[in-house]
matplotlib code that plots the C-alpha trace (Angstrom):
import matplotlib.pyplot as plt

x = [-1.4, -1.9, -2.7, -2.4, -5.1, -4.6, -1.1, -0.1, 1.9, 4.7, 3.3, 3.1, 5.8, 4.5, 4.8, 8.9, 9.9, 8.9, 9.2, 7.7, 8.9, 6.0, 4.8, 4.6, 7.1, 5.4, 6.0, 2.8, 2.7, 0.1, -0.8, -4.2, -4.6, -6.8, -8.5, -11.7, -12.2, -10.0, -7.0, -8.1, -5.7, -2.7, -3.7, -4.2, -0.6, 0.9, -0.7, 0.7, 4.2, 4.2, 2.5, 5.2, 8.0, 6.7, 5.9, 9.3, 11.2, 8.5, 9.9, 13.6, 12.5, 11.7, 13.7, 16.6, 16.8, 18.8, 19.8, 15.5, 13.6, 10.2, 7.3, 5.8, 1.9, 0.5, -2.9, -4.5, -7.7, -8.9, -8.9, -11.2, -9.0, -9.8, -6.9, -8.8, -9.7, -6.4, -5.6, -8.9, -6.9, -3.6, -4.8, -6.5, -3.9, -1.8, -4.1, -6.5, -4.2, -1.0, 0.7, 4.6, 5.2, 3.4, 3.8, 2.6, -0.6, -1.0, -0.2, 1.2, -2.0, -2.6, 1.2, 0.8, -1.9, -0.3, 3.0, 2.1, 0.2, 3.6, 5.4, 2.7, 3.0, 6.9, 6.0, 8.1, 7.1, 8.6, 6.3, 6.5, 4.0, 4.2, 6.8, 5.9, 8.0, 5.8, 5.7, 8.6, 9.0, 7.5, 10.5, 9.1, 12.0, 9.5, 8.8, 10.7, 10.3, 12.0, 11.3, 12.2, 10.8, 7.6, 9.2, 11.7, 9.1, 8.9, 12.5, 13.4, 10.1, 11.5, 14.8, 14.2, 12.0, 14.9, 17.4, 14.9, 14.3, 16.3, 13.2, 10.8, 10.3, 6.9, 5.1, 1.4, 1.7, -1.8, -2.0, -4.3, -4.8, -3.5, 0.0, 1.8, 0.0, 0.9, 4.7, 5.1, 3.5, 5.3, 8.7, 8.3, 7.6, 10.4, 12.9, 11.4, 11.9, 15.6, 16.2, 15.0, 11.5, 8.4, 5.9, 2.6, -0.2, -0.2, -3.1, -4.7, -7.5, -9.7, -9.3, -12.0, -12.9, -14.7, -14.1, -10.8, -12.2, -12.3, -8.2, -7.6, -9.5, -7.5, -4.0, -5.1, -5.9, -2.2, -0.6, 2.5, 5.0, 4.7, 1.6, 2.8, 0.1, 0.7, -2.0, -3.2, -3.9, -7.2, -6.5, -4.3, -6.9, -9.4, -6.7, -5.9, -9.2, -10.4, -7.2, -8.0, -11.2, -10.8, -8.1, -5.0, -2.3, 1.2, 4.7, 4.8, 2.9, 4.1, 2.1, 3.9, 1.7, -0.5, 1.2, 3.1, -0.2, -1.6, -4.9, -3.2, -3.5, -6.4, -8.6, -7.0, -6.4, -3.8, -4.4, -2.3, 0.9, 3.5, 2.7, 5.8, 5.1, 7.5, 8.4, 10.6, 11.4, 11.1, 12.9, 14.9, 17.0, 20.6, 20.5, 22.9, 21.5, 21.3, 18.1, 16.7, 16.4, 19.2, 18.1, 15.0, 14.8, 14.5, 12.2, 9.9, 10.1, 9.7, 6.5, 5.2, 5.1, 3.5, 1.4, 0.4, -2.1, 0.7, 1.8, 3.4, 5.1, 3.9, 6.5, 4.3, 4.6, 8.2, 8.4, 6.6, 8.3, 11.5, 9.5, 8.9, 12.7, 14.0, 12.3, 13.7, 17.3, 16.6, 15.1, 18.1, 20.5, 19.0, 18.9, 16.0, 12.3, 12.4, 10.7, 13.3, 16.0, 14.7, 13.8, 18.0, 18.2, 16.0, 17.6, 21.1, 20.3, 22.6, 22.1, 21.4, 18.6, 16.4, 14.6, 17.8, 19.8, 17.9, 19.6, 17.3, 18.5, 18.1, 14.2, 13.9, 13.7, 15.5, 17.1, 19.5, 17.6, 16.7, 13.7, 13.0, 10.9, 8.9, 6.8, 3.8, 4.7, 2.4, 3.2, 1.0, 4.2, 5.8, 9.2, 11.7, 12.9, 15.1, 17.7, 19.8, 21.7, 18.6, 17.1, 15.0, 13.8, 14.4, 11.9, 9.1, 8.9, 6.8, 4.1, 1.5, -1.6, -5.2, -6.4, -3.4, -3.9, -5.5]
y = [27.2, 30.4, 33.4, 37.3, 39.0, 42.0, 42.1, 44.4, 43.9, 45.5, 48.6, 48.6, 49.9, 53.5, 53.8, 55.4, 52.4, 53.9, 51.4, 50.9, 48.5, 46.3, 48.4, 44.8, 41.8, 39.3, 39.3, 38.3, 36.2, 36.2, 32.6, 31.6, 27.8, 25.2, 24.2, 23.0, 22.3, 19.7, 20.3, 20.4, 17.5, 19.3, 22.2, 21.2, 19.4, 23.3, 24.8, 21.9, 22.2, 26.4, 25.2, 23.0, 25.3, 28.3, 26.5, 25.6, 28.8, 30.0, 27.4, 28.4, 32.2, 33.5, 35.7, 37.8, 41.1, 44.2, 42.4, 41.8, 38.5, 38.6, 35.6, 34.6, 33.9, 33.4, 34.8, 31.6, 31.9, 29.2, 30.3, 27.1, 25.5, 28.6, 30.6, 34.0, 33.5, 33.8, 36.5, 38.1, 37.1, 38.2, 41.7, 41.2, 40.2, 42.8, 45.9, 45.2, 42.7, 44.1, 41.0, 41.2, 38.5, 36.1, 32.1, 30.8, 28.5, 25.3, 25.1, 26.7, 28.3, 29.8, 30.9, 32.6, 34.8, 35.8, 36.6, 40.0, 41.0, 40.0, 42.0, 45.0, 45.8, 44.3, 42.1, 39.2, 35.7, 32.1, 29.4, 25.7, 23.9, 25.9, 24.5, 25.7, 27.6, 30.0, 31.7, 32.3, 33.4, 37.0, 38.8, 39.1, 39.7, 38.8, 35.7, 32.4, 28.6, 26.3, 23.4, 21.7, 22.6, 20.8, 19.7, 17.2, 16.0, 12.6, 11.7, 9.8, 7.9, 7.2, 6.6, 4.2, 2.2, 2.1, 0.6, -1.9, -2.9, -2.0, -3.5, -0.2, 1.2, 3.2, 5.8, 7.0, 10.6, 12.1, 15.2, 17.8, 20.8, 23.5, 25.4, 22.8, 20.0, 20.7, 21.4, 18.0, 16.2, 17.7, 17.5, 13.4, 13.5, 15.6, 13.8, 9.9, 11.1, 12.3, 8.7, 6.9, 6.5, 6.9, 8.8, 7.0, 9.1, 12.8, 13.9, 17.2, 16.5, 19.6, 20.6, 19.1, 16.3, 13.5, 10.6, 9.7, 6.5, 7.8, 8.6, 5.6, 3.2, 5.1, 4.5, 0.9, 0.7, 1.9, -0.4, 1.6, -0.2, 2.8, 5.4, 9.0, 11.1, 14.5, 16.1, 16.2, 13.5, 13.5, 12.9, 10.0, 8.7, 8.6, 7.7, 4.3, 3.5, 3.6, 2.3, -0.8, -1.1, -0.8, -3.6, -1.0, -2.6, -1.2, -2.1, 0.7, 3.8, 6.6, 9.9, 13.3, 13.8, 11.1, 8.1, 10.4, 11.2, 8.6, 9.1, 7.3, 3.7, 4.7, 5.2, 2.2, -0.2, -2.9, -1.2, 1.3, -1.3, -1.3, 2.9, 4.8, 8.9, 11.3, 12.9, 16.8, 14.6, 11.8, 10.6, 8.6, 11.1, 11.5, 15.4, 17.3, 20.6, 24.0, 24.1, 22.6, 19.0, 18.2, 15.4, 14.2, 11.4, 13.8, 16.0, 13.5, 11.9, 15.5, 15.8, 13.0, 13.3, 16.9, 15.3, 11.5, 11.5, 11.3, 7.6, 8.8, 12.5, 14.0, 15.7, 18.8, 19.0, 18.9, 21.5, 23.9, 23.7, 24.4, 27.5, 29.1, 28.0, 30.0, 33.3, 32.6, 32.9, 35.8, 38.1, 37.0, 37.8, 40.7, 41.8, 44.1, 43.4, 46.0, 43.7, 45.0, 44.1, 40.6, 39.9, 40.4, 38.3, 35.5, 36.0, 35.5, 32.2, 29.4, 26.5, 22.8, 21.8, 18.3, 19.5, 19.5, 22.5, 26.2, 28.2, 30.7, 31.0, 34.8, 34.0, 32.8, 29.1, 26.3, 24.5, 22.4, 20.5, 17.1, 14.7, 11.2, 8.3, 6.1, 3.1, 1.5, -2.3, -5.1, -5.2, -2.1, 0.4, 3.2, 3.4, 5.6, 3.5, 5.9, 7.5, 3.6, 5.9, 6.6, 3.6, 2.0, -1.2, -2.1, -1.7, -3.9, -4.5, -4.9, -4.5, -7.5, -6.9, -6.3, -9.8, -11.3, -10.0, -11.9]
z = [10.8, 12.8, 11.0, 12.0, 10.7, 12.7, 12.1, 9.2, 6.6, 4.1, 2.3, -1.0, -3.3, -4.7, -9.1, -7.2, -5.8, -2.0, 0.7, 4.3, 6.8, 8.3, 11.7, 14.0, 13.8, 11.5, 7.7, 6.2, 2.5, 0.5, -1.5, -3.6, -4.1, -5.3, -2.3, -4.1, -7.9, -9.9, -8.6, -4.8, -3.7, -4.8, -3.6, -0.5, -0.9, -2.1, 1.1, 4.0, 2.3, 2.7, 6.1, 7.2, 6.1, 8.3, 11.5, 11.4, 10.7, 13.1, 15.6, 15.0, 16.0, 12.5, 9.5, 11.0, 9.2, 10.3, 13.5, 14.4, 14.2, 12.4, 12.8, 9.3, 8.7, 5.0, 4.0, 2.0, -0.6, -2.6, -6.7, -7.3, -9.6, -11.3, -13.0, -14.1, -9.9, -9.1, -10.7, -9.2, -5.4, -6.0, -6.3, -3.5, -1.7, -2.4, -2.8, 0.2, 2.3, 1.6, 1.9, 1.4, -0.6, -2.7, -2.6, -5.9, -6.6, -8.0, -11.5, -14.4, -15.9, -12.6, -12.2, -15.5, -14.6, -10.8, -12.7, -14.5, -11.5, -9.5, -11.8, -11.9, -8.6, -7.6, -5.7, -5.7, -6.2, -5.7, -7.2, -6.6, -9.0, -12.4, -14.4, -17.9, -19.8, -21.4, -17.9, -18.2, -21.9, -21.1, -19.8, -15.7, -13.6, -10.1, -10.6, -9.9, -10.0, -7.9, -9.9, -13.1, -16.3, -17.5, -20.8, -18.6, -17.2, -18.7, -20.3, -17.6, -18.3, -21.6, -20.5, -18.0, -20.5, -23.1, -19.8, -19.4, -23.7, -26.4, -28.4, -27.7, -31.0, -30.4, -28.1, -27.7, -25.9, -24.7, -23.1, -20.9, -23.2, -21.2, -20.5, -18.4, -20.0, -23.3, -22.5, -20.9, -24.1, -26.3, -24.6, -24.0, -27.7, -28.7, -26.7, -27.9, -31.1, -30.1, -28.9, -31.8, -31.1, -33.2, -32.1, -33.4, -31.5, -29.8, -29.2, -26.3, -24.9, -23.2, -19.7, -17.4, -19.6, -18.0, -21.2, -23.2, -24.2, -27.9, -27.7, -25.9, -28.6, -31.6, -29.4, -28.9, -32.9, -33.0, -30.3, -29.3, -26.6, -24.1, -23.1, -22.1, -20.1, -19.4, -17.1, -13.4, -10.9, -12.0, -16.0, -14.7, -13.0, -15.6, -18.3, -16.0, -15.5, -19.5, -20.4, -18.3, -19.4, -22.8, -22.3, -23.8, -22.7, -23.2, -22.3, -19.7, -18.6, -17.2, -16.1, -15.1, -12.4, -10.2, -9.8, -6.7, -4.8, -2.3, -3.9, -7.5, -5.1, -3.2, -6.3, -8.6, -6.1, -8.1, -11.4, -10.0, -10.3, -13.1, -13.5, -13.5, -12.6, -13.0, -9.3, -8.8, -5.5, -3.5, -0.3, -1.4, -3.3, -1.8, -1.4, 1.6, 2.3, 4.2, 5.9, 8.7, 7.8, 5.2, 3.7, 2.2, 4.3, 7.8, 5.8, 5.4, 8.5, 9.9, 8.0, 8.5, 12.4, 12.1, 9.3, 10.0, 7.3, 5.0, 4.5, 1.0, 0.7, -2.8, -4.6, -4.3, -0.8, -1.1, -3.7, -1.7, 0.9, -0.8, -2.2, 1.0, 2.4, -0.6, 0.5, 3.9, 2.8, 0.3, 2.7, 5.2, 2.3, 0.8, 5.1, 3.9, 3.6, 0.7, -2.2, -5.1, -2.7, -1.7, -5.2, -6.4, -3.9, -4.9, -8.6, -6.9, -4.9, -5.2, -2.6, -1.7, -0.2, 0.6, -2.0, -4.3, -6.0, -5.6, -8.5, -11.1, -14.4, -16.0, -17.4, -13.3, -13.7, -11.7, -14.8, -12.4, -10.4, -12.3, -12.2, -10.9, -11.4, -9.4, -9.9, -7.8, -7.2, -6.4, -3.0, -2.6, -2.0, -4.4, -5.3, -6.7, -9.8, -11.9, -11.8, -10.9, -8.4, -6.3, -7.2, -3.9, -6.3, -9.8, -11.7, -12.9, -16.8, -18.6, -17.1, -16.3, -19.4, -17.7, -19.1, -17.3, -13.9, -10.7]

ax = plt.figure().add_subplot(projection="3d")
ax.plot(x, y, z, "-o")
ax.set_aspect("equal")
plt.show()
């Protein structure tokens, strides 16, 4: 997308609250993502949804405040997977850039370390991809997440299982040790449990490992009817892959994040079918909103013409999106650029979107906006399985053991 340099942004607010308006018409954001490093794809997936969001309010004639219209542009830099680096890059953004506002990175460990620099200097920000509570748990009034909470991730794993077999007794959940990781894991455990379910095996494993073959051989020693992974597309990956070679077979699978990325079927090929992944959105969802497209069905057709290397719309995308649509209607509503004043704003947002409902609860949190699930079929497509109201194709259970695959 373009991007104005030379075009200068909000001041800063001064330790009193002081307030400048920007001196030329273009309100610039500030957003670091994972461009390279482990989380690189959904990085790249965070920065084409803030993308896609601003060439279109771009193309509408931009944010209407006090009667003038102002253009948008977004300052990127890649924090390398890194969260201490994107700490580092909000400050530049906002000391040296003096960007306005701040789009959030990829992830929760990197949302928690922009928050208190958010906060620090009141600047407000709307995050996409950081969904773990403890973010949140902190008191910060300046930052906001417009998606569901990590620890919902996978009960409608669970609860599509028990739809399909009132026989499930037992569940294996292995996790990613870090902030958003660990609330997934032990959500999906807390809530199995809550449905009758014994947990047999839980079990973090650290960030950036390359070998879970040791975890998978003590869940296969344990053989639970379902396999809970809560990590990155990359953990996914790898826990596929073992799983298959170590010939753990399961009822059902289901991953919080992967299964949603193109890259999941690309890399596994047909050990990608009967996995279920937990999804903040899909197309298929049945959403009416405000915005520019409605529906999820024209947003993603939308994107995909702007973006034809997209066969398959990641949630992420999506999501982000929806981030960067939520600062358009709080500046408009707030009718200021003043950050305190956009930020009440944010806080008092209530709408519908193709993303699905855009409401903050008091920590800053989007509580009402629930999850999906979809499943990759043998017929080399993804579909959304779960909720039955959504539902594109029933789906397949259980799934087909390695041995007994062509």
């Amino acid at each position: 997308m373009k991007r104005t340099a030379a075009v200068s942004a909000l001041a800063l607010l001064t330790a009193f609250g002081a307030f400048s308006a920007p001196a030329a018409d273009t309100i610039v954001f500030g957003a670091a993502v994972s461009l390279t490093g482990k989380t690189a794809k959904e990085g790249e997936y965070t920065r084409d949804g803030y993308n896609f969001l601003v060439d279109k309010l771009n193309e509408t004639g931009g944010i209407t405040v006090g009667g003038k219209k102002y253009k948008v542009s977004v300052k990127y830099y890649d924090d390398e997977s890194k969260s201490e680096r994107t700490a580092q890059l909000i400050e530049k953004l906002i000391n040296e850039d003096k960007v306005s506002f701040i789009l959030g990175p990829y992830g929760s460990a990197p949302s928690g370390t922009a928050a208190p620099i958010c906060e620090k200097y009141r600047i407000p920000m709307i995050e996409a991809n950081g969904s773990a509570e403890s973010i949140f748990s902190k008191g910060y009034r300046y930052t906001f997440a417009v998606l569901s909470p990590a620890k919902l991730y996978l009960k409608g794993v669970v609860d599509l299982v028990l739809s399909k077999d009132k026989n499930v007794r037992t569940v294996a959940v292995l996790g990613e040790n870090e902030p958003f990781s660990k609330e997934v894991a032990s959500g999906g455990a807390d809530y199995a449990r809550e449905k009758g379910l014994q947990v047999v095996y839980q079990e973090l494993y650290p960030s950036g490992t390359q070998d879970v073959s040791a975890l998978l051989t003590n869940i296969k020693a344990k053989n639970p009817d379902v396999i809970l992974g809560a990590g990155h597309l990359q953990d996914s990956l790898l826990i596929v892959k073992q799983a298959r070679d170590l010939g753990v077979s399961p009822k059902a699978m289901g991953f919080s994040v992967g299964p949603s990325s193109p890259e999941f079927r690309d890399n596994l090929k047909g050990s990608a079918d009967y996995i279920l992944g937990a999804t903040q959105w899909t197309e298929a969802l049945k959403y009416n909103g405000d915005d520019p497209w409605k529906t999820p069905k024209a947003y993603a057709e939308a994107f995909r013409a702007k973006n034809p290397k997209y066969r398959d719309i990641p949630y992420q995308v999506a999501e982000s999106s929806a981030a960067a649509l939520a600062f358009w209607r709080a500046i408009e509503k707030a009718n200021s650029l003043d950050p305190v004043k956009v930020r009440d704003a944010i806080a008092s947002l209530d709408m519908m979107t193709f993303y699905g409902q855009v409401k903050f609860d008091s920590r800053g949190i989007n509580v009402y906006k629930p999850m999906a699930v979809e499943q990759l079929q043998p017929d080399g497509r993804k579909y959304t399985v779960f909720p039955p109201s959504v539902a594109e194709k029933d789906a397949i259970y259980p799934m087909v053991p390695w041995d007994k695959r062509k």
